[in-house]
mmCIF file of the N, C-alpha and C atoms, coordinates in Angstrom:
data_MODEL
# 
_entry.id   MODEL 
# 
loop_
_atom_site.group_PDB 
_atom_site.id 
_atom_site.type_symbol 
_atom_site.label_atom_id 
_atom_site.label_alt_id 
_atom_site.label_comp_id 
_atom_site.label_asym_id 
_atom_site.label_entity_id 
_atom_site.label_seq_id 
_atom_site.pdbx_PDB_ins_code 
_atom_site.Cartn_x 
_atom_site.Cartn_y 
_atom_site.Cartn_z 
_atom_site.occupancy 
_atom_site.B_iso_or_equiv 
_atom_site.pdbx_formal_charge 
_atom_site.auth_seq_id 
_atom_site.auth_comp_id 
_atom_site.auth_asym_id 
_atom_site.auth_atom_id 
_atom_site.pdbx_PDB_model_num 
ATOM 1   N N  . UNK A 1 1  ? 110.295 51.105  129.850 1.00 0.00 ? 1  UNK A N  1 
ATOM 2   C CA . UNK A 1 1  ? 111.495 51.876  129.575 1.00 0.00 ? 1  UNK A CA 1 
ATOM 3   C C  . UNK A 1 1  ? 111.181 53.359  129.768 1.00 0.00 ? 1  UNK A C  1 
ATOM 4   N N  . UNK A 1 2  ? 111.716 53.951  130.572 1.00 0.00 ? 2  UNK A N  1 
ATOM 5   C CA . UNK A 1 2  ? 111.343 55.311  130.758 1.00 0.00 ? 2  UNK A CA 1 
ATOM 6   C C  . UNK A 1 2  ? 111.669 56.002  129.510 1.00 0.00 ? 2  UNK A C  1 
ATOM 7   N N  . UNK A 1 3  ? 111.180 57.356  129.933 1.00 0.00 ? 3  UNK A N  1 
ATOM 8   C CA . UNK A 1 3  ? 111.086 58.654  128.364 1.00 0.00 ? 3  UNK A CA 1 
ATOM 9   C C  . UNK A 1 3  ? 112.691 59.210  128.593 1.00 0.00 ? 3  UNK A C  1 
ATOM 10  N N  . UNK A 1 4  ? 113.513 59.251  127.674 1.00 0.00 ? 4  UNK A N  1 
ATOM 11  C CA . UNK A 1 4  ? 114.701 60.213  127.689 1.00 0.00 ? 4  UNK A CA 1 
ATOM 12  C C  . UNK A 1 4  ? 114.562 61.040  127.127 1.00 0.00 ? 4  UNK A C  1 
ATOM 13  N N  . UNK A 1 5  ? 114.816 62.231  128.022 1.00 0.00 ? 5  UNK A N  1 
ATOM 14  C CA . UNK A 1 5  ? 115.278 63.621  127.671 1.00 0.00 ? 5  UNK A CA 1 
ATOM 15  C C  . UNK A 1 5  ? 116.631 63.891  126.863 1.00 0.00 ? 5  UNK A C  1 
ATOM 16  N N  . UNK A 1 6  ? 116.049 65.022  126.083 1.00 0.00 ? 6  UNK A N  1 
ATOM 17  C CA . UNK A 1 6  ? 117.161 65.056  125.446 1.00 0.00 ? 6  UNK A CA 1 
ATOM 18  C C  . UNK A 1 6  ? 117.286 67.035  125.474 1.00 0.00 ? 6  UNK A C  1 
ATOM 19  N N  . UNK A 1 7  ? 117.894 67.521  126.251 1.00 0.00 ? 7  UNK A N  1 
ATOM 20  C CA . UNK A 1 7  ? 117.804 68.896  126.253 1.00 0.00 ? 7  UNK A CA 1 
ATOM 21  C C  . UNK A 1 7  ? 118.163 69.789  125.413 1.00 0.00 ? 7  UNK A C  1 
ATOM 22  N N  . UNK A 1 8  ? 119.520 69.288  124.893 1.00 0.00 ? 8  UNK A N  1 
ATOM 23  C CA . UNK A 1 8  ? 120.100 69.944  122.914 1.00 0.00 ? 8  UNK A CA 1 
ATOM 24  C C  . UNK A 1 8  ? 118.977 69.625  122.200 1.00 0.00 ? 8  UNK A C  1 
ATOM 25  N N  . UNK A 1 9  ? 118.452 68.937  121.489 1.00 0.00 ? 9  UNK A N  1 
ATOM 26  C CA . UNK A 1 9  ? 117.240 68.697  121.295 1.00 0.00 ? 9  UNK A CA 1 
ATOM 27  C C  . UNK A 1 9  ? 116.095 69.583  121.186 1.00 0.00 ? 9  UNK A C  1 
ATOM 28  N N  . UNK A 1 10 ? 115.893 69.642  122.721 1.00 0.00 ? 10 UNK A N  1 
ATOM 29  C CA . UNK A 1 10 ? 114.908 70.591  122.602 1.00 0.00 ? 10 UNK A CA 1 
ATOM 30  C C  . UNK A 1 10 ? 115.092 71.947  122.515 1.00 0.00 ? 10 UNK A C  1 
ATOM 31  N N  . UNK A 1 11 ? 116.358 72.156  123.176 1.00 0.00 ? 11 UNK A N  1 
ATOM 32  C CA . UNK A 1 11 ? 116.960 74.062  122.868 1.00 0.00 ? 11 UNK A CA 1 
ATOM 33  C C  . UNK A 1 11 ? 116.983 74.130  121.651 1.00 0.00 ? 11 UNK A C  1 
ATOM 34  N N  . UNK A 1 12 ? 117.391 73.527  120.935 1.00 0.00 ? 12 UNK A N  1 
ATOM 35  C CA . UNK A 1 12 ? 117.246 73.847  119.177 1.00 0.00 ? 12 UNK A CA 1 
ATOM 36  C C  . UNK A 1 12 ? 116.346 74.010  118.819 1.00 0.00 ? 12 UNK A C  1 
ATOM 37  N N  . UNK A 1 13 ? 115.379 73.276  119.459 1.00 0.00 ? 13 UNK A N  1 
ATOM 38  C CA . UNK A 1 13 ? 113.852 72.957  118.897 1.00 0.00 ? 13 UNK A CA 1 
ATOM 39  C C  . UNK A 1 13 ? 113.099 74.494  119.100 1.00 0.00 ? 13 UNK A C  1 
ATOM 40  N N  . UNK A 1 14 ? 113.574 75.180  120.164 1.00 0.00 ? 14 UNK A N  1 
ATOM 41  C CA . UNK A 1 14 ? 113.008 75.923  120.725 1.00 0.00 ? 14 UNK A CA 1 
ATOM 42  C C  . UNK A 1 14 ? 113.841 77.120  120.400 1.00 0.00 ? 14 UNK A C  1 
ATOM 43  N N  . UNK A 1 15 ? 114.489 77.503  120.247 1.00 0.00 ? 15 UNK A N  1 
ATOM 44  C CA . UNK A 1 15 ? 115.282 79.072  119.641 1.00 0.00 ? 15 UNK A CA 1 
ATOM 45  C C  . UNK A 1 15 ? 115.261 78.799  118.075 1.00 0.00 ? 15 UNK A C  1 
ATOM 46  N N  . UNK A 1 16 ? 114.751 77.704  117.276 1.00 0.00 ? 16 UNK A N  1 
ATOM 47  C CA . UNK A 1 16 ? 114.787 77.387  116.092 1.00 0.00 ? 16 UNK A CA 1 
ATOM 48  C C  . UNK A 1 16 ? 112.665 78.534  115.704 1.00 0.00 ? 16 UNK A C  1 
ATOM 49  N N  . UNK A 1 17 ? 112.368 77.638  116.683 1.00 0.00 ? 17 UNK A N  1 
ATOM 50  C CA . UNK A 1 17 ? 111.014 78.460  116.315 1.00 0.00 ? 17 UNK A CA 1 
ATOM 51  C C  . UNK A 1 17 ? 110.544 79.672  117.099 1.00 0.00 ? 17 UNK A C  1 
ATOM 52  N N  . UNK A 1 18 ? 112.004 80.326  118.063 1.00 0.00 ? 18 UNK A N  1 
ATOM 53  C CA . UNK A 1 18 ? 111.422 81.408  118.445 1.00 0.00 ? 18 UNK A CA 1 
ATOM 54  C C  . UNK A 1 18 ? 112.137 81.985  116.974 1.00 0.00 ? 18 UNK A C  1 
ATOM 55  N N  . UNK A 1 19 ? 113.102 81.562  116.437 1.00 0.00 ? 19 UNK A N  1 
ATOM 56  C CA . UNK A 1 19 ? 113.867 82.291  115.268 1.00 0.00 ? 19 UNK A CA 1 
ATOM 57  C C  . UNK A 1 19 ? 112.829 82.817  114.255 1.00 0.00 ? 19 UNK A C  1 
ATOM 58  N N  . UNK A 1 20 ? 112.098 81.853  113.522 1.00 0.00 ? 20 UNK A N  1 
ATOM 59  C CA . UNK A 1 20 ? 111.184 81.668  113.073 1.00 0.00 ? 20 UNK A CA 1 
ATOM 60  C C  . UNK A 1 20 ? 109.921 82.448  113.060 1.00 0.00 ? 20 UNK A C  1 
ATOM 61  N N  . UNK A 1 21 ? 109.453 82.726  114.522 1.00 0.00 ? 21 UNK A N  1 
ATOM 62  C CA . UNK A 1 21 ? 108.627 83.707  114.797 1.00 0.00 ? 21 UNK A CA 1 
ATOM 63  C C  . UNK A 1 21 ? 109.039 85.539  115.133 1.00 0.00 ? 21 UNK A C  1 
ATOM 64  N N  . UNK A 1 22 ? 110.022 85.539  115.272 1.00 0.00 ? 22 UNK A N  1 
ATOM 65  C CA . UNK A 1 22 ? 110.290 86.737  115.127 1.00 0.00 ? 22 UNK A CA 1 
ATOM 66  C C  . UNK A 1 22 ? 110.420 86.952  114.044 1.00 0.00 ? 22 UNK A C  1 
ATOM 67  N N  . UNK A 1 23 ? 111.136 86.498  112.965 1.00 0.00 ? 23 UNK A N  1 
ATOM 68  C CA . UNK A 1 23 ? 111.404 86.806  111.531 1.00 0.00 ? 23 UNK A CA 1 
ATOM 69  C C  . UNK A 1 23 ? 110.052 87.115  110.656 1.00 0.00 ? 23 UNK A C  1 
ATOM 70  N N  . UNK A 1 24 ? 109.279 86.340  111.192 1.00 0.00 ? 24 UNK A N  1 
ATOM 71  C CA . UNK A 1 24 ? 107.719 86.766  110.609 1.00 0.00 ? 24 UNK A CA 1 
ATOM 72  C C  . UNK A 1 24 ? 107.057 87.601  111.253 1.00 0.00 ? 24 UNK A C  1 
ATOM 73  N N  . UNK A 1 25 ? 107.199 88.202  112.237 1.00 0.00 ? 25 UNK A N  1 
ATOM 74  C CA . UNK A 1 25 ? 106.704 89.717  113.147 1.00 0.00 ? 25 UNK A CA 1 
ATOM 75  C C  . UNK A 1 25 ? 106.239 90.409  112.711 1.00 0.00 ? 25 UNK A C  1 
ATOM 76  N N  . UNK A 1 26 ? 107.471 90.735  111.847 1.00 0.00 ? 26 UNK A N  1 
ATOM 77  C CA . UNK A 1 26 ? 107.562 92.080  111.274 1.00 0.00 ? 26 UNK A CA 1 
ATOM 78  C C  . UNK A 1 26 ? 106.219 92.248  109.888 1.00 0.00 ? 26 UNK A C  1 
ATOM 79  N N  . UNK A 1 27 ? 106.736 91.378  109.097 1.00 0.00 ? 27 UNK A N  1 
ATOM 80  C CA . UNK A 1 27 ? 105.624 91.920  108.281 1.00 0.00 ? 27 UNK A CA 1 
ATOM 81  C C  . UNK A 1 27 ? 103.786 91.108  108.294 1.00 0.00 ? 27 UNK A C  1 
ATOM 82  N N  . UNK A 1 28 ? 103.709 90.512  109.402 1.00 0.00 ? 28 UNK A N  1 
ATOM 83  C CA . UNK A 1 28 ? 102.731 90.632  110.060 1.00 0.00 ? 28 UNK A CA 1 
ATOM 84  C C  . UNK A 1 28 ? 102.081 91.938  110.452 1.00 0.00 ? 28 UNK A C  1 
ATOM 85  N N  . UNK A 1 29 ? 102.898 92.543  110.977 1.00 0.00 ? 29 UNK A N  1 
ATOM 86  C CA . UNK A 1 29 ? 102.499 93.628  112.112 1.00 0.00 ? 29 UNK A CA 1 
ATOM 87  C C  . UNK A 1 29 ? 102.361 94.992  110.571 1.00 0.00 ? 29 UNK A C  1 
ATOM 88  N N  . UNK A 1 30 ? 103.116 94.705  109.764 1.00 0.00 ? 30 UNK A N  1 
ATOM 89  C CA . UNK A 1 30 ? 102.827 95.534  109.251 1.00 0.00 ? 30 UNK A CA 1 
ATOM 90  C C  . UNK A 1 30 ? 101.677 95.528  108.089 1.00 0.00 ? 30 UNK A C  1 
ATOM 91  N N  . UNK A 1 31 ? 101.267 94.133  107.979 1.00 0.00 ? 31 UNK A N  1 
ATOM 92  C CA . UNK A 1 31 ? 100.597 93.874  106.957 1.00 0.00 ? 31 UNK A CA 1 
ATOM 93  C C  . UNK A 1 31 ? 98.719  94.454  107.895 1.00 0.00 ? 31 UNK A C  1 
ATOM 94  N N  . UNK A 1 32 ? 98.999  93.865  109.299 1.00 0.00 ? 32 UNK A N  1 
ATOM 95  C CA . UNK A 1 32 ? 97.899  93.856  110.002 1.00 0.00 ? 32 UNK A CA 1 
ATOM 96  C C  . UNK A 1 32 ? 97.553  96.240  110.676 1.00 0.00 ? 32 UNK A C  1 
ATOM 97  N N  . UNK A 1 33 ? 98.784  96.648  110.556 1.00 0.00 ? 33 UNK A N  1 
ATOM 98  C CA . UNK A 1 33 ? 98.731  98.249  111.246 1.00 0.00 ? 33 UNK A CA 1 
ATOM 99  C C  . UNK A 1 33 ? 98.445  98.765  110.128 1.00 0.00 ? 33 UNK A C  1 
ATOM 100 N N  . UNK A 1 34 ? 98.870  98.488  108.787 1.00 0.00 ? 34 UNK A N  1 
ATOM 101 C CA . UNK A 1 34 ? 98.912  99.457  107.034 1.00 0.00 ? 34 UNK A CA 1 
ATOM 102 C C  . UNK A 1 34 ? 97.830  98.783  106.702 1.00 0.00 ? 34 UNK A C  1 
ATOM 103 N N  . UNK A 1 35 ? 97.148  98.307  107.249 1.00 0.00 ? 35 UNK A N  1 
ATOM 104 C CA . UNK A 1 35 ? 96.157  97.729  105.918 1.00 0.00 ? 35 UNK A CA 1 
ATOM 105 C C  . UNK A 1 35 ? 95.168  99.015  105.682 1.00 0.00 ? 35 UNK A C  1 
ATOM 106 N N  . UNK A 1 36 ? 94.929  98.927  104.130 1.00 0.00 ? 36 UNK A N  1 
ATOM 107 C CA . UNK A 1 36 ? 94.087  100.181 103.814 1.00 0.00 ? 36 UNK A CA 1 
ATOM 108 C C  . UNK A 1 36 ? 92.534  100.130 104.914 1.00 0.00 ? 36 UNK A C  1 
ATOM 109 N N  . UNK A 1 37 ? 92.542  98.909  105.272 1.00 0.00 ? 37 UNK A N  1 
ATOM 110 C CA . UNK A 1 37 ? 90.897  99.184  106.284 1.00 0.00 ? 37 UNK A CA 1 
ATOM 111 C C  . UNK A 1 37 ? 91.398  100.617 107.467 1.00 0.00 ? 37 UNK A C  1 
ATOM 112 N N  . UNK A 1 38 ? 92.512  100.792 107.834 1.00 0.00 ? 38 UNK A N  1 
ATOM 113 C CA . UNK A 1 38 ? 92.758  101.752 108.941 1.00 0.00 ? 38 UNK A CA 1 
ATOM 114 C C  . UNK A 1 38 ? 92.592  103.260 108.450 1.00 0.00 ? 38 UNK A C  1 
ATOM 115 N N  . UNK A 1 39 ? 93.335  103.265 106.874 1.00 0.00 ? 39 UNK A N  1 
ATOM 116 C CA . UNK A 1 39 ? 93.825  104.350 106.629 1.00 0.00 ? 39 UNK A CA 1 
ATOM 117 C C  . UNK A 1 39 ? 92.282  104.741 106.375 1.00 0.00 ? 39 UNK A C  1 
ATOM 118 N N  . UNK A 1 40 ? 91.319  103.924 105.777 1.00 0.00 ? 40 UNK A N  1 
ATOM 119 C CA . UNK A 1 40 ? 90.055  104.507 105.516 1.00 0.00 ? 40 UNK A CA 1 
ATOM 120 C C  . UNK A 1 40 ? 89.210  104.815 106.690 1.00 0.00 ? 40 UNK A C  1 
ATOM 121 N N  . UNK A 1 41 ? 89.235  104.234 107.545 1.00 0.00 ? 41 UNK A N  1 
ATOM 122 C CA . UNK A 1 41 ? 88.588  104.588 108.528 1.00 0.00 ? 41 UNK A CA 1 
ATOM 123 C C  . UNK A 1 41 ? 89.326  105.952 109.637 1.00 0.00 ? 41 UNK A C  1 
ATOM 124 N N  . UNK A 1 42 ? 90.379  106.113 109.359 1.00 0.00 ? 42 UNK A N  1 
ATOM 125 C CA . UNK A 1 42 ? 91.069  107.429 110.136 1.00 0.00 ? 42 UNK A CA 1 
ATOM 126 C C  . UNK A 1 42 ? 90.632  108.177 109.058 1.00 0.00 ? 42 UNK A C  1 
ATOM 127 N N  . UNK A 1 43 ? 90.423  108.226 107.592 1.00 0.00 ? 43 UNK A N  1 
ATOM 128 C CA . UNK A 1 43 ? 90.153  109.347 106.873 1.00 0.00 ? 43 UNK A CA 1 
ATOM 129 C C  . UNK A 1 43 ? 88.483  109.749 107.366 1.00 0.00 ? 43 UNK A C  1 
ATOM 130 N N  . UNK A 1 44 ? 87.982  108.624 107.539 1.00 0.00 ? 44 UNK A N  1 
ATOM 131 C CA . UNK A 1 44 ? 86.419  108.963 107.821 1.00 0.00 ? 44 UNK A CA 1 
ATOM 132 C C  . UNK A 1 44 ? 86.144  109.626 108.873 1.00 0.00 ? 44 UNK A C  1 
ATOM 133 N N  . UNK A 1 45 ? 87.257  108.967 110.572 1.00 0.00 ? 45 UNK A N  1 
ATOM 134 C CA . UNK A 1 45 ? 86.964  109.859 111.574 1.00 0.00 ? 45 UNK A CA 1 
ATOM 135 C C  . UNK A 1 45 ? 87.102  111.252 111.670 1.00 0.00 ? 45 UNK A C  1 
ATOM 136 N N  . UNK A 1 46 ? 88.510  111.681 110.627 1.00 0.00 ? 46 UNK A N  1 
ATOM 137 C CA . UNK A 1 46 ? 88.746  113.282 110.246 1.00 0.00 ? 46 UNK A CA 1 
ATOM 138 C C  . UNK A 1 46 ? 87.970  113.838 109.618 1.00 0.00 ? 46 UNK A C  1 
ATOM 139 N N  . UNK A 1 47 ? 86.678  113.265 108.432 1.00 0.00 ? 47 UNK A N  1 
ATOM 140 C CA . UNK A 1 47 ? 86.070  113.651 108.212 1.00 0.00 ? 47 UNK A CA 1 
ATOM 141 C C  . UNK A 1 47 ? 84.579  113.996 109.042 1.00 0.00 ? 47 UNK A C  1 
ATOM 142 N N  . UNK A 1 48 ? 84.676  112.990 109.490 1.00 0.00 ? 48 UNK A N  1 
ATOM 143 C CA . UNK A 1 48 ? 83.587  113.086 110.269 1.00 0.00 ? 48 UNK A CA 1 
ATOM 144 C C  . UNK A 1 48 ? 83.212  112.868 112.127 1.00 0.00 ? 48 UNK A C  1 
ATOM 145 N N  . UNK A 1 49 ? 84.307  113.713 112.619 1.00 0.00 ? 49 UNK A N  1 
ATOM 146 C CA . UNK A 1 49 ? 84.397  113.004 113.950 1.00 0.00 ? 49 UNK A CA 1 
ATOM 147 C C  . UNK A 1 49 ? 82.962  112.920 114.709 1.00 0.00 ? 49 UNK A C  1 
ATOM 148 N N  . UNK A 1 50 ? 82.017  113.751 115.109 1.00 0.00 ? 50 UNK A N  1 
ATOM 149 C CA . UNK A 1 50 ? 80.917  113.501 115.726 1.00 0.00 ? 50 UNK A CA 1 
ATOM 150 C C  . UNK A 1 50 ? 80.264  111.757 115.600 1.00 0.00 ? 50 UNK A C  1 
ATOM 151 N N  . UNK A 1 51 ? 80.306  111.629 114.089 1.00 0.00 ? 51 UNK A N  1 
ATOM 152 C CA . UNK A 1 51 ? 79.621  110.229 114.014 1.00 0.00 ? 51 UNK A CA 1 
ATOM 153 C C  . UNK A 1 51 ? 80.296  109.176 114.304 1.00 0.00 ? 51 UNK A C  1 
ATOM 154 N N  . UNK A 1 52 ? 81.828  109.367 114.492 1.00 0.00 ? 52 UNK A N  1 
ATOM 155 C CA . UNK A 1 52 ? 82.681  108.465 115.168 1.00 0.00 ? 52 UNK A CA 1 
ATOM 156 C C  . UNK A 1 52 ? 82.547  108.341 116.820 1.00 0.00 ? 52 UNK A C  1 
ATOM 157 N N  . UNK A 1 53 ? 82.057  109.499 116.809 1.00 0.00 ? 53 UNK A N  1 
ATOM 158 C CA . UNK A 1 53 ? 82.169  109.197 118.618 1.00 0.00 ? 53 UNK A CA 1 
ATOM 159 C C  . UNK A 1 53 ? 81.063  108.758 118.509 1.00 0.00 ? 53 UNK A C  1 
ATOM 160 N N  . UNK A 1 54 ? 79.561  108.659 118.277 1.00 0.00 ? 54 UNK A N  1 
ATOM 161 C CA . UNK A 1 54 ? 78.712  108.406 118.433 1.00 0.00 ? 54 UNK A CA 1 
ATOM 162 C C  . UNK A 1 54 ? 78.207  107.055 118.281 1.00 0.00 ? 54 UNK A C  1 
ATOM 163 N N  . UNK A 1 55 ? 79.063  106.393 117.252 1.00 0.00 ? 55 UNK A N  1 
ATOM 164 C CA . UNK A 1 55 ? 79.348  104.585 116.559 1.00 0.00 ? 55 UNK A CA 1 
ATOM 165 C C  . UNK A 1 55 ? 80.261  104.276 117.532 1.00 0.00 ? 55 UNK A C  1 
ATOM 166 N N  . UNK A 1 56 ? 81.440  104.813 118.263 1.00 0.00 ? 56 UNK A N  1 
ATOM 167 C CA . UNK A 1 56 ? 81.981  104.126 118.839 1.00 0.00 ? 56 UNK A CA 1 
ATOM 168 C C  . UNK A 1 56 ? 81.466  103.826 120.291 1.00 0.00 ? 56 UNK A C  1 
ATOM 169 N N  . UNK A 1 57 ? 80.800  104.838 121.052 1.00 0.00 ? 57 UNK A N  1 
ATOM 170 C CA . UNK A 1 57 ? 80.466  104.192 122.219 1.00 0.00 ? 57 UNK A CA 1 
ATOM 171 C C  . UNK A 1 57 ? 78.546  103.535 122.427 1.00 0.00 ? 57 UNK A C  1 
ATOM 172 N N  . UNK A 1 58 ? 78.356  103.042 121.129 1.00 0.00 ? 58 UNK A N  1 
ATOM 173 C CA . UNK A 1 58 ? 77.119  102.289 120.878 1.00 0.00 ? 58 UNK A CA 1 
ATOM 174 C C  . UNK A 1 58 ? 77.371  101.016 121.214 1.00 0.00 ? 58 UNK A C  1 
# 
C-alpha cells in the first residue's frame, strides 16, 4: 500500500513549529547577548585593552 501524503498536515505541522521557534528567539537571544559573562568581559577589555589584544590573537 503506498505512503499517503497528506499536505494540510504537514503545513500545519510546519508553520506550527516555525510559530514556536520564533516565539522563543527572542529571549534566547537575549538571555545568550545580556548574559553577565559579556558585560564582564567588555568591562575587563576597557580596563585593560593591551592584554585583550594580546589573549585574543594567541
Amino acid at each position: 500500500m503506498p505512503h499517503r501524503t497528506r499536505p494540510m498536515t504537514a503545513l500545519l505541522l510546519f508553520t506550527g513549529l516555525n510559530v514556536i521557534l520564533v516565539s522563543t528567539i527572542t529571549p534566547v537571544y537575549d538571555f545568550v547577548c545580556f548574559h553577565p559573562y559579556w558585560e564582564r568581559r567588555r568591562e575587563q577589555r576597557r580596563q585593560n585593552p593591551e592584554a585583550a589584544l594580546t589573549k585574543g590573537s594567541a
